[in-house]
N, CA, C and O of each residue as an XYZ file, in Angstrom:
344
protein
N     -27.421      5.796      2.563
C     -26.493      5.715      3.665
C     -25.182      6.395      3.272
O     -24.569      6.332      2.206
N     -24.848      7.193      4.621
C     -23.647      8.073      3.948
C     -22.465      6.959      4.341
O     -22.618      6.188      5.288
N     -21.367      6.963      3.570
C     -20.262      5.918      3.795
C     -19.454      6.999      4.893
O     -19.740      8.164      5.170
N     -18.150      5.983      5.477
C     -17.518      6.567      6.180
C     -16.317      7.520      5.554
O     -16.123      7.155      4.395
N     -15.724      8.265      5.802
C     -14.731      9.333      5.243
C     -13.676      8.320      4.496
O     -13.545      7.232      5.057
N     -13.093      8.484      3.589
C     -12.101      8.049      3.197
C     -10.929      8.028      3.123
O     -10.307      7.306      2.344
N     -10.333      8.972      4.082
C      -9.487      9.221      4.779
C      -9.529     10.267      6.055
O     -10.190     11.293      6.216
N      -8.619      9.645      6.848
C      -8.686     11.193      7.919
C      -8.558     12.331      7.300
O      -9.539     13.067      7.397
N      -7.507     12.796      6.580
C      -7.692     14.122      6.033
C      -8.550     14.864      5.327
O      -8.372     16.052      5.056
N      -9.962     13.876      4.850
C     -10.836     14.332      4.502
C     -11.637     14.438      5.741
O     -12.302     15.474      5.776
N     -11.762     13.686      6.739
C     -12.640     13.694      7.876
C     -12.256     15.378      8.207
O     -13.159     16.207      8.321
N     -10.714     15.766      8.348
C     -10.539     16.697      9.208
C     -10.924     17.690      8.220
O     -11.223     18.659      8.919
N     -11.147     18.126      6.613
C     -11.698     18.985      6.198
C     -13.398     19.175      6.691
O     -14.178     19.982      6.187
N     -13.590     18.587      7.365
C     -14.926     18.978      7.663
C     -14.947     19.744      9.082
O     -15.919     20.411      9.437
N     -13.806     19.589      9.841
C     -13.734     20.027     10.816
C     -13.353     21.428     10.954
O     -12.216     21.844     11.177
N     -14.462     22.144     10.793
C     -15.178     23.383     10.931
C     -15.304     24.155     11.914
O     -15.414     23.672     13.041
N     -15.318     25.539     11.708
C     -15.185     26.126     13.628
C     -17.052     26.631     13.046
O     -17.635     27.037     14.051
N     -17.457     26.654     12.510
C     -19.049     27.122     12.585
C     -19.593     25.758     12.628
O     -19.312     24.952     11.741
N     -20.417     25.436     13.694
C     -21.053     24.392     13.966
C     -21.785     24.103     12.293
O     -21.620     23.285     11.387
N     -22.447     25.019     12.489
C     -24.107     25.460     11.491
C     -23.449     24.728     10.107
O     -24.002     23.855      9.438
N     -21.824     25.458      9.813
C     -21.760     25.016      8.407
C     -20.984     23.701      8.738
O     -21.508     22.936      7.928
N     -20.409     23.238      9.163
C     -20.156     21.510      9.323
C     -21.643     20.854      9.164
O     -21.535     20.056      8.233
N     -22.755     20.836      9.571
C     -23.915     20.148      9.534
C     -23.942     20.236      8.220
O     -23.929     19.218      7.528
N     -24.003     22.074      7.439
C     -24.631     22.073      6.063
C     -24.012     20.784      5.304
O     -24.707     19.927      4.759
N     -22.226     20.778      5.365
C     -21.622     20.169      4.950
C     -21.458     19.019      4.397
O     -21.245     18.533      3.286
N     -21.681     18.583      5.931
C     -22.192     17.059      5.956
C     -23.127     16.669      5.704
O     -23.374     15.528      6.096
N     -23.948     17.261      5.070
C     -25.473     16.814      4.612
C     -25.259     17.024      3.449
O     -25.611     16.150      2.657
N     -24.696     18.090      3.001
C     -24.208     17.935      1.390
C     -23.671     17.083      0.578
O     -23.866     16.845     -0.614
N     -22.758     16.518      1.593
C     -21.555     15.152      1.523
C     -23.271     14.098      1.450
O     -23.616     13.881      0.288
N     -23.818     13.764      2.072
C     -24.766     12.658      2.403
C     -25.563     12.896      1.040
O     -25.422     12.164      0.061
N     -26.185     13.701      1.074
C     -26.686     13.904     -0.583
C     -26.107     13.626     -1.898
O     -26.716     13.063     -2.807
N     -24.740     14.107     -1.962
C     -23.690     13.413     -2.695
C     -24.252     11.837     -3.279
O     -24.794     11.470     -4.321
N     -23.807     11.144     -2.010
C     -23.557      9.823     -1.737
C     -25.138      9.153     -2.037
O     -25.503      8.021     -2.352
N     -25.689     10.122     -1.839
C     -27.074      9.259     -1.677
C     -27.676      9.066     -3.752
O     -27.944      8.162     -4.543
N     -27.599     10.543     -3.729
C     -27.771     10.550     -5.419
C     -27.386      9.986     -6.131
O     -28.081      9.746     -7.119
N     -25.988      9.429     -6.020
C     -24.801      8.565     -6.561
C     -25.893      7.141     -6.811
O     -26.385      6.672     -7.837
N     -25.978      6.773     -5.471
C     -26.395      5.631     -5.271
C     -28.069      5.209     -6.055
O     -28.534      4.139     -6.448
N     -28.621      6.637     -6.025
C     -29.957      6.454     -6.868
C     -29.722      6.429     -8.600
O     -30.533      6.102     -9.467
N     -28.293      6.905     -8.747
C     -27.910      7.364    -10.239
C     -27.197      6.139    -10.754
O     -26.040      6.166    -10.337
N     -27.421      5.114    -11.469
C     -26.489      4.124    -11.414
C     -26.136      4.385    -13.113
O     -26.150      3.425    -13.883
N     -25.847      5.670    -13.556
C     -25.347      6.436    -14.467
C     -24.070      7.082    -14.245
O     -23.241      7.306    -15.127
N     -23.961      7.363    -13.045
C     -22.663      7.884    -12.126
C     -21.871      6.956    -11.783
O     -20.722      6.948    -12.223
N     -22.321      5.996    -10.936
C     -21.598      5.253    -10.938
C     -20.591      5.126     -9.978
O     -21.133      5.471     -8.929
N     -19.015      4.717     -9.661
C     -19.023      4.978     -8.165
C     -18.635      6.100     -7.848
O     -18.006      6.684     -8.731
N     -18.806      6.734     -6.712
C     -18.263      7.894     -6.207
C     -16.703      7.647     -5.712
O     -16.429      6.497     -5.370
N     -15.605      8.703     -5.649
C     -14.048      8.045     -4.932
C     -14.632      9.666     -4.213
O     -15.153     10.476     -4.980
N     -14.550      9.844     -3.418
C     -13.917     10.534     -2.527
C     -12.338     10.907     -2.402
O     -11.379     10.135     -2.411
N     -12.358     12.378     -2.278
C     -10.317     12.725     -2.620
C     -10.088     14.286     -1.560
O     -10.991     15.060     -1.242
N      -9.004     14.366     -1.288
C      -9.041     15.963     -0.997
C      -8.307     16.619     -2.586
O      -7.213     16.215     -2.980
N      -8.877     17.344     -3.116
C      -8.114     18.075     -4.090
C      -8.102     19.495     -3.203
O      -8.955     19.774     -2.361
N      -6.830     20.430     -3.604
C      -6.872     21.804     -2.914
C      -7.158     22.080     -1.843
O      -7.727     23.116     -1.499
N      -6.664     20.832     -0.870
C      -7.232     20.756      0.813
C      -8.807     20.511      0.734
O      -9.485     20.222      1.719
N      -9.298     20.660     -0.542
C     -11.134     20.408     -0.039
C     -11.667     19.199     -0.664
O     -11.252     18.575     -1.641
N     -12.583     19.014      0.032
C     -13.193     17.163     -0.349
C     -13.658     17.304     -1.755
O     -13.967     18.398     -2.228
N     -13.687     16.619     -2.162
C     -13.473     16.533     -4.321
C     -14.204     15.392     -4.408
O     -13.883     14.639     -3.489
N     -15.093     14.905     -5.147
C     -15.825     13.595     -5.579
C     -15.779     13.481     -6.986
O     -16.207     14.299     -7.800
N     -15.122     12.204     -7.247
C     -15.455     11.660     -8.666
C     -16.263     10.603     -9.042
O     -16.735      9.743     -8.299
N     -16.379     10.703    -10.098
C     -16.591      9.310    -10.534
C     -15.756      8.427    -11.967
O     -16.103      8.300    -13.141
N     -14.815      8.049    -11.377
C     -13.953      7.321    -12.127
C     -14.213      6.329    -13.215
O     -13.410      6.078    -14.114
N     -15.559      5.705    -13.050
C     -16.056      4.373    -13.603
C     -17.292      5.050    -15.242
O     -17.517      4.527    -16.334
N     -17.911      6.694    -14.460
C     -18.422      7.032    -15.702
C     -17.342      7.897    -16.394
O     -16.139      8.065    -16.194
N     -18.401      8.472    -17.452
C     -17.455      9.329    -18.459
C     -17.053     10.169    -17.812
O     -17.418     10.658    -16.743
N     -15.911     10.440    -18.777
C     -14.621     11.603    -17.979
C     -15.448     12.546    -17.559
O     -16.526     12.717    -18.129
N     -15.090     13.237    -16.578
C     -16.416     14.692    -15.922
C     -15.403     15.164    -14.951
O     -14.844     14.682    -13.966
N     -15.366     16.602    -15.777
C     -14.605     17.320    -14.366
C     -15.104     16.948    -12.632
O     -16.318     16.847    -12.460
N     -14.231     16.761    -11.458
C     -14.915     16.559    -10.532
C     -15.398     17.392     -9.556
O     -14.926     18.516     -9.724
N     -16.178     17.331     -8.551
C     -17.085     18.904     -8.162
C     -15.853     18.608     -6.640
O     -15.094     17.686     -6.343
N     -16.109     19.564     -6.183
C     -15.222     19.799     -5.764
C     -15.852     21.185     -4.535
O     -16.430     22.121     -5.088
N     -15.717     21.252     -2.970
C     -16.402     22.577     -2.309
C     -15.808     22.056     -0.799
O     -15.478     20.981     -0.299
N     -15.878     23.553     -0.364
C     -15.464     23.079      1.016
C     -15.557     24.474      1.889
O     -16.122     25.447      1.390
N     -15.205     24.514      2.702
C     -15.104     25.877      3.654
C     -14.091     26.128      4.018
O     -13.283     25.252      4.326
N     -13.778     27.708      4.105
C     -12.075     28.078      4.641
C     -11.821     27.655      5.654
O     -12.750     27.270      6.364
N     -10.836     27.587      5.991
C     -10.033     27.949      7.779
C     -10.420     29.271      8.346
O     -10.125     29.372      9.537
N     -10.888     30.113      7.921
C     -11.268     30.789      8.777
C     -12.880     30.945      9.019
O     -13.749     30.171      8.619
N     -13.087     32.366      9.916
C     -14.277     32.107     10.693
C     -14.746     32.905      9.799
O     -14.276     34.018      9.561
N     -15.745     32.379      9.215
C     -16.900     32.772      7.804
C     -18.697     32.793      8.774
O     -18.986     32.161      9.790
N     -19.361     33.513      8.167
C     -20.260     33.257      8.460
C     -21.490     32.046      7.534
O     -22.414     31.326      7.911
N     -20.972     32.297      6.450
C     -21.802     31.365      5.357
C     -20.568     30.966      4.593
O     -19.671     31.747      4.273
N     -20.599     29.861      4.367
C     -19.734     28.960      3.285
C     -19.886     28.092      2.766
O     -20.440     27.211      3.423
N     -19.487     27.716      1.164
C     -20.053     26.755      0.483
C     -19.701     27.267     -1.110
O     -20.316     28.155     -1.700
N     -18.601     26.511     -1.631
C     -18.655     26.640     -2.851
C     -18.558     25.582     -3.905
O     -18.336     24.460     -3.451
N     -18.630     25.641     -4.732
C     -18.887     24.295     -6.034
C     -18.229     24.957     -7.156
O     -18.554     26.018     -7.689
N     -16.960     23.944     -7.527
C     -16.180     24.284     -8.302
C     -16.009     23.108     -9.390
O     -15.889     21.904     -9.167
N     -16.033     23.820    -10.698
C     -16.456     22.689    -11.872
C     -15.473     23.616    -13.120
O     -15.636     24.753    -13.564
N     -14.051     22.184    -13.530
C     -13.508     22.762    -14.117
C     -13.936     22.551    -15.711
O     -14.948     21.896    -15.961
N     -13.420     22.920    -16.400
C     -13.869     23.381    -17.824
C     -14.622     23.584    -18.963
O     -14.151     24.214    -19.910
């Protein structure tokens, strides 16, 4: 079960002008959440905006850079990136 946004300003990073990639999005987000929940190695997920884009940690396991992807403001045809620092 995907949880609800954790803040509006993360709700509104999803708010996308390409239909197609808001769905991808949000299914990405749901997968997230869902793996988390099968991984009890991970542990909890926080939800954050880092760099205007939705960021997931997990605070409770070991330190781990957090992933981090989102889509521009503008009109893209494909978008989706995963950013993992060091």
């Amino acid at each position: 079960m995907t949880p609800p946004f954790a803040s509006p300003g993360i709700e509104a990073a999803f708010d996308v002008l390409d239909p197609q990639a808001r769905a991808g999005l949000l299914a990405l987000r749901g997968l997230i959440f869902d793996t988390a929940a099968q991984s009890p190695e991970a542990g909890r997920i926080e939800e954050a905006l880092r760099w205007g884009q939705p960021s997931y940690l997990t605070p409770s396991a070991k330190p781990a850079p957090p992933s981090g992807w989102g889509c521009p403001r503008v009109r893209v045809l494909r978008c989706l990136y995963i950013a993992k620092a060091g």
